[in-house]
N, C-alpha and C positions, 0 to 999 in steps of 0.2 A: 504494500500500500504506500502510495506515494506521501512523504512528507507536504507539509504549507508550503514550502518554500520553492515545490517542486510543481505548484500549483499558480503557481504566483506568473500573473502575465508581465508579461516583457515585450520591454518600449529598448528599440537601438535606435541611438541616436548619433549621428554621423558629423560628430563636429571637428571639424578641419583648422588646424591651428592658423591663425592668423600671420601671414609673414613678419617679420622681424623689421623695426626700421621706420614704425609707420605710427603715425597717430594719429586721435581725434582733432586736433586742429589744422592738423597740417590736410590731410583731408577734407576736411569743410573747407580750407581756403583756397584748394584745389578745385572742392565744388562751385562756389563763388565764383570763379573764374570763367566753368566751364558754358557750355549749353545743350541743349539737348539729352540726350540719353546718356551722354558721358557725366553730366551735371549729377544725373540719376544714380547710377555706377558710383560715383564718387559721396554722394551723400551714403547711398547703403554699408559701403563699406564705412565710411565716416560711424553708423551709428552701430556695426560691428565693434570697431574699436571702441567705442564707448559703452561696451558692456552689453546691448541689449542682444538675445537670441535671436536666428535666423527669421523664425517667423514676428517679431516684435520689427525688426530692421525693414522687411518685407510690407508689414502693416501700415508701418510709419508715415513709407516712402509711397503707401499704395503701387506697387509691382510684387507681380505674382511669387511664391516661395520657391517655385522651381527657377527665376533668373536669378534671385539669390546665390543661389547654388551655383550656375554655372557663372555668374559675374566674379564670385570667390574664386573659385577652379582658374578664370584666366588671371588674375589677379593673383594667385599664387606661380603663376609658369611666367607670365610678363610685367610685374607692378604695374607702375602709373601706367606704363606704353600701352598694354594689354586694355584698358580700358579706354 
């Protein structure tokens, strides 16, 4: 018979460390600067660094949790360029 704990649902959560090098200001002033979708791009990741989870950052910004996802993913392979 299976234990509690052995019954217990499970949540995986895919959290991707944030590269090295970057902050919340420096990113928002990035954002400031930009327009368009890169503006967008650069605030999500701005509100990454400042703590809040994927789908919080997603809400915020109003864009979907799956370009979250991949806007991180090229933001880890190319920084600012990648965006």
């Amino acid at each position: 018979m299976p234990g509690p704990a052995q019954n217990e649902r499970k949540s995986y959560h895919f959290l991707t460390p944030l590269p090295n090098g970057f902050h919340t200001k420096l990113l928002e002033s990035k954002a400031e600067e930009a327009t368009g979708e890169r503006k967008i791009k650069l605030r999500v990741m701005a509100s990454l660094y400042s703590g809040h989870d994927y789908g919080q950052a997603a809400k915020e910004n109003q864009v979907p949790l799956g370009d979250v996802y991949l806007w991180l993913a090229d933001f880890r392979r190319g920084g600012l360029a990648a965006l």
